[in-house]
DONURO-438655 format. One line per field, with one value per residue (C-alpha): residue in three letters; residue number from 1; z, x negated, y. Coordinates in Angstrom, 2 decimals, padded with zeros to 5 digits, always signed. Example, Ala and Ser with C-alpha at 12.3 -4.5 7.8 and 13.67 -1.06 7.14 Angstrom:
2
type <- ala; ser
seq <- 1; 2
c3 <- +007.80; +007.14
c1 <- -012.30; -013.67
c2 <- -004.50; -001.06
This chain:
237
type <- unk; unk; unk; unk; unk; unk; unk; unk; unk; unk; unk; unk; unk; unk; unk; unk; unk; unk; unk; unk; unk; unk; unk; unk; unk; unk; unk; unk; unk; unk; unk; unk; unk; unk; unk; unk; unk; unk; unk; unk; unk; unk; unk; unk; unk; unk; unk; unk; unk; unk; unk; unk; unk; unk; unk; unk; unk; unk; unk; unk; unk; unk; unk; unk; unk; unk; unk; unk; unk; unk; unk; unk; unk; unk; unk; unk; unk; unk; unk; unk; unk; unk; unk; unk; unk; unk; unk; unk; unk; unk; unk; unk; unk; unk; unk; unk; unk; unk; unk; unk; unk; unk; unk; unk; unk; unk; unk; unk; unk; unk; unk; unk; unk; unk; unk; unk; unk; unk; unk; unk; unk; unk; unk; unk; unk; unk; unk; unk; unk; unk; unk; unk; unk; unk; unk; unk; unk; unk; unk; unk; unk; unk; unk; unk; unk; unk; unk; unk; unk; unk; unk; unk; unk; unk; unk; unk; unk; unk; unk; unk; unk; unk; unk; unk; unk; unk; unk; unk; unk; unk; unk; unk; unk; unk; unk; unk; unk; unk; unk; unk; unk; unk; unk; unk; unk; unk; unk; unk; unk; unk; unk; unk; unk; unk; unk; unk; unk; unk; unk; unk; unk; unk; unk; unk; unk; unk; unk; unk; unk; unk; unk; unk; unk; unk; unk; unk; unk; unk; unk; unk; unk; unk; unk; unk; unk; unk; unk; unk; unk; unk; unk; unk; unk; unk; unk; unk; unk
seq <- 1; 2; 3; 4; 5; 6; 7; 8; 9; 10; 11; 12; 13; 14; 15; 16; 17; 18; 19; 20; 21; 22; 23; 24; 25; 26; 27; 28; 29; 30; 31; 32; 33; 34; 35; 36; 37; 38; 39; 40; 41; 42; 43; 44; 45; 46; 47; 48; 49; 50; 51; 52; 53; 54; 55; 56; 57; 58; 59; 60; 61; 62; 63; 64; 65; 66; 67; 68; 69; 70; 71; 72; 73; 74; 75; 76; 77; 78; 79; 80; 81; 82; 83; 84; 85; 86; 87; 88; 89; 90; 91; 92; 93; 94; 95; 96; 97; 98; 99; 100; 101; 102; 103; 104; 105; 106; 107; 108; 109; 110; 111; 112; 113; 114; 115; 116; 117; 118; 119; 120; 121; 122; 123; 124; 125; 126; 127; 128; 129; 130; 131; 132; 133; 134; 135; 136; 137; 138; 139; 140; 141; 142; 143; 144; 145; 146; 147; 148; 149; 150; 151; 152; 153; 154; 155; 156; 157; 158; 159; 160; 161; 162; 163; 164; 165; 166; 167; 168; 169; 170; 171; 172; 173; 174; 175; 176; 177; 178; 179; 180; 181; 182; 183; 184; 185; 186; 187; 188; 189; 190; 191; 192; 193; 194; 195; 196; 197; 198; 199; 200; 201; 202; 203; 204; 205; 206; 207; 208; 209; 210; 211; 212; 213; 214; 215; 216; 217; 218; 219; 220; 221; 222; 223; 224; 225; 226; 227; 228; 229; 230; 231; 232; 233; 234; 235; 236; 237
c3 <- +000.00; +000.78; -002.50; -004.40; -002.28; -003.17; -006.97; -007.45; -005.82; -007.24; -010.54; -009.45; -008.68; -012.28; -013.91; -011.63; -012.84; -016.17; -016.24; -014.35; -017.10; -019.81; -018.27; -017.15; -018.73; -021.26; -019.29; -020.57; -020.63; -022.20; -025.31; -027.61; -031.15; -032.24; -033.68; -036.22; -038.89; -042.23; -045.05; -043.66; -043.61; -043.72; -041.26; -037.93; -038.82; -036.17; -032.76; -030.22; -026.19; -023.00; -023.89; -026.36; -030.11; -032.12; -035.94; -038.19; -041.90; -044.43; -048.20; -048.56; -048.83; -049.32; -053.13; -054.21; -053.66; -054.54; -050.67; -050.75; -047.13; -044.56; -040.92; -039.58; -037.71; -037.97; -035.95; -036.53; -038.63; -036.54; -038.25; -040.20; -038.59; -034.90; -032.71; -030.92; -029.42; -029.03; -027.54; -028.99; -026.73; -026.68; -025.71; -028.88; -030.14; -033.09; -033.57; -036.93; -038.86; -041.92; -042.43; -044.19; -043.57; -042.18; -041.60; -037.81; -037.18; -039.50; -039.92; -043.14; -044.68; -047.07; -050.33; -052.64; -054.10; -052.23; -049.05; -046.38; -044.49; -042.04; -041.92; -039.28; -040.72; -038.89; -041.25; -042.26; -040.68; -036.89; -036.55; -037.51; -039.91; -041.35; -044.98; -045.92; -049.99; -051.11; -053.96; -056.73; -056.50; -059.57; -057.86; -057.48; -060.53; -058.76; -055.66; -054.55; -051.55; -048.98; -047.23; -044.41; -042.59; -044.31; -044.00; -039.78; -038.12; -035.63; -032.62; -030.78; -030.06; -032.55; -032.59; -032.01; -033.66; -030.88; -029.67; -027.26; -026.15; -026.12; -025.01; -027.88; -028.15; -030.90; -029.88; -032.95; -032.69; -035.14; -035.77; -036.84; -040.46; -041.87; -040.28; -037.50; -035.30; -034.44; -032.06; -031.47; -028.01; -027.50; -023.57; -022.83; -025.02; -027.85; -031.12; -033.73; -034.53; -037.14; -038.54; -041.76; -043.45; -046.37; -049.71; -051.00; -054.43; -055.88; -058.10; -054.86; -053.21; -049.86; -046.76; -045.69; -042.64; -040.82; -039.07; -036.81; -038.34; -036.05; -037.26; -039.71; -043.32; -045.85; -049.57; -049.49; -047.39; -044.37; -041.92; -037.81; -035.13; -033.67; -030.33; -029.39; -025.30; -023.75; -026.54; -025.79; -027.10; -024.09; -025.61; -023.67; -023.35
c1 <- +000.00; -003.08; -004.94; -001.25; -000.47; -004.82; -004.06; -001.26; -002.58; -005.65; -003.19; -001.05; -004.36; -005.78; -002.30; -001.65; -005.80; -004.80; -001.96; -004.13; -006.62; -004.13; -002.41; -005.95; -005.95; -008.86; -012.13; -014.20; -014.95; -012.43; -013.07; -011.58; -011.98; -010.34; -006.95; -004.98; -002.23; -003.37; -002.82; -000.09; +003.25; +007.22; +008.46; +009.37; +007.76; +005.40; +006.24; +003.59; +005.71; +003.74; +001.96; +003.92; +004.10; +006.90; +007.09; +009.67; +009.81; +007.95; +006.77; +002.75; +001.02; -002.13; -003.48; -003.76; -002.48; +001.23; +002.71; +005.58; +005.41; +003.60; +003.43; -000.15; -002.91; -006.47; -009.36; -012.74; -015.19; -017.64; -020.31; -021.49; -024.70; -023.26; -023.21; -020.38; -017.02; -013.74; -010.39; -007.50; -004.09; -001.07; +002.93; +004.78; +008.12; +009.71; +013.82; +015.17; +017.85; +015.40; +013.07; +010.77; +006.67; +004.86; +001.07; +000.87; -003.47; -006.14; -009.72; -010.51; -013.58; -011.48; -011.11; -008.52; -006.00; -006.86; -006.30; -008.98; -011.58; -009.04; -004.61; -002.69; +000.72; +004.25; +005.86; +009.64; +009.58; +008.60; +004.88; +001.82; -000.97; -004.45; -004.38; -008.00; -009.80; -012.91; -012.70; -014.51; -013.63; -011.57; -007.53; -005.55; -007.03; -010.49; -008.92; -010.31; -008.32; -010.64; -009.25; -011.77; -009.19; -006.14; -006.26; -006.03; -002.78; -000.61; -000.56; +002.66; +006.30; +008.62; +008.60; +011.71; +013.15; +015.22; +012.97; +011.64; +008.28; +004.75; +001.59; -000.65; -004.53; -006.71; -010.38; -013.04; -016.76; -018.79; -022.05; -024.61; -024.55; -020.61; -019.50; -017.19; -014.72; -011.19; -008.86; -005.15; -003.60; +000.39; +001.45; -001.87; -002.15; -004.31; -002.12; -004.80; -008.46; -011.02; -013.76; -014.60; -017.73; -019.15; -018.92; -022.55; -022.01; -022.82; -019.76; -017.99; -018.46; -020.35; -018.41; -019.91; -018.20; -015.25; -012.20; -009.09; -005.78; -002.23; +001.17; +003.92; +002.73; +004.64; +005.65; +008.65; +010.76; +013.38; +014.67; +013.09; +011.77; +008.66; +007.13; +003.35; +002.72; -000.21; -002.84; -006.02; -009.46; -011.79; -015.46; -016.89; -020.94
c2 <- +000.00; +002.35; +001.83; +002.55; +005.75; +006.28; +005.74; +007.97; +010.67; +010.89; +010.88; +013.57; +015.83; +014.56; +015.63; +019.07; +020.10; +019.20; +021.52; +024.34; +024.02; +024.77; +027.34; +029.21; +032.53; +033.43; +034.40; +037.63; +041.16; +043.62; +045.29; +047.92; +046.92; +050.36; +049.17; +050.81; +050.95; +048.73; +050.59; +052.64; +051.33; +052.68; +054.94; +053.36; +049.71; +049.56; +051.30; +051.25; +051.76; +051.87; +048.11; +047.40; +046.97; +046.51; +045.72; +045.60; +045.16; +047.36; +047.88; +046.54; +049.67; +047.85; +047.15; +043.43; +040.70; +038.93; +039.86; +042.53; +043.22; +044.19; +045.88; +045.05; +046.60; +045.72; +046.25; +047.70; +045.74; +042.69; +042.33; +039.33; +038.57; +038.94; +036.02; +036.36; +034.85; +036.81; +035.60; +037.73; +037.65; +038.96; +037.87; +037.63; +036.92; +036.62; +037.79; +037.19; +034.69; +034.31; +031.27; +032.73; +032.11; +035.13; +035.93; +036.19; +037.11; +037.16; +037.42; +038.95; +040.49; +042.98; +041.32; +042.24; +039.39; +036.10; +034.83; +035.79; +033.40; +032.35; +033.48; +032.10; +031.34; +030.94; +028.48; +028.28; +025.25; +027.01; +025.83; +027.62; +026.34; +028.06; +029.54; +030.15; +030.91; +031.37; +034.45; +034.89; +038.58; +038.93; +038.96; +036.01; +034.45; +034.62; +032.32; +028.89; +027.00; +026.25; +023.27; +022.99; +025.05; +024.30; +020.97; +021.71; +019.90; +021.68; +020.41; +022.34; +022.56; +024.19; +027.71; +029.74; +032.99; +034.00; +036.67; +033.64; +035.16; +033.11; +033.60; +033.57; +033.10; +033.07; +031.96; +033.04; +032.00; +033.48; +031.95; +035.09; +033.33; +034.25; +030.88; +030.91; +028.17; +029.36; +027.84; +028.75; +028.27; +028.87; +028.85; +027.89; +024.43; +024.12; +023.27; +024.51; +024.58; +024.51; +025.92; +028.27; +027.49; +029.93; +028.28; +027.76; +028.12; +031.22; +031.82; +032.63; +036.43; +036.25; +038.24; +041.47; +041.94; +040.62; +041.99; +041.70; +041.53; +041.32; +041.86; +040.70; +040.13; +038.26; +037.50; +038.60; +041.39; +040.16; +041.35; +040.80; +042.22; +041.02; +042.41; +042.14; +042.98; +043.33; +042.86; +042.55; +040.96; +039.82; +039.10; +035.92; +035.29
């Protein structure tokens, strides 16, 4: 009877550190990455309230590119050769009746046309998965899928559209060398992760620098509300 009392207690303090672990907030140092409106956007898309951001559907002001619509704001550049790790957080939620996919973070490098070194997509279908090209610079016709990342297989529950509110966190390693690993955390739990490599072949443009990218950006216009609170970007190491 000892031993079984022994056993399950040593499970329930097993299963109650597992559940700290995930649940631990992001450690690090607070930084300001000096974000602002992408490209501009229609007025009253993004409202910014105490800690607070709230976006709602606009024309793409940005040039490039097949996406009609946009309501992002991106961060000042990181550059290539930096070795460095960054946790981005915020509580967001997502209010609308539509289905359609939407760009939720990225980390781009500013090329015009494809998609970036690593999207993070909210799917119709209420998970989230990597987009991720390599570009040969010349618009969408320049656009090779790289499916180091996109291959990457959501690990999560189904997201909701109900304005239901979850802690997202976006971990990105960059190497010093234009590589870097990403790994998405919702409530805590990791449901995404992979790594973007450079392409080594020389047809393919080489990144100059990399930046932040938070908002909604999609191919085609609907209707929502989405609310970002308390965003933040803690640099670990």
């Amino acid at each position: 009877m000892k031993r079984a009392v022994a056993v399950f207690t040593a499970v329930a303090i097993a299963t109650i550190g597992t559940q700290s672990s995930i649940g631990k907030a992001a450690e690090g140092r607070s930084v300001s990455l000096g974000w602002q409106t992408s490209c501009g956007v229609d007025a009253g898309a993004i409202k910014h309230v105490k800690d607070t951001y709230v976006f709602h559907n606009s024309s793409n002001h940005c040039s490039g590119g097949i996406f009609h619509q946009r309501a992002e704001l991106n961060s000042t550049n990181i550059s290539v050769t930096s070795r460095i790790t960054y946790v981005f957080e915020s509580k967001v939620s997502m209010k609308t009746s539509r289905d359609n996919d939407f760009i939720l973070f990225q980390v781009h490098d500013g090329r015009i046309g494809c998609s970036p070194p690593m999207s993070l997509r909210w799917t119709g279908g209420n998970t989230l998965r990597f987009d991720s090209d390599y570009t040969r610079g010349k618009g969408m016709g320049g656009c090779f899928e790289n499916w180091g990342l996109r291959n990457a297989i959501y690990d999560g529950q189904t997201l909701k559209r109900d304005g239901t509110t979850y802690d997202l966190a976006v971990t990105v390693a960059f190497d010093g060398k234009g590589s870097f690993d990403v790994t998405v955390r919702m409530d805590g739990a990791v449901v995404l992760s992979g790594q973007y490599e450079p392409s080594s072949d020389p047809q393919f443009l080489t990144s100059k620098r990399f930046f932040m990218k938070h908002g909604v950006y999609s191919q085609d216009r609907f209707e929502y509300e989405m609310r970002s609170t308390g965003m933040r970007v803690l640099r670990q190491g």
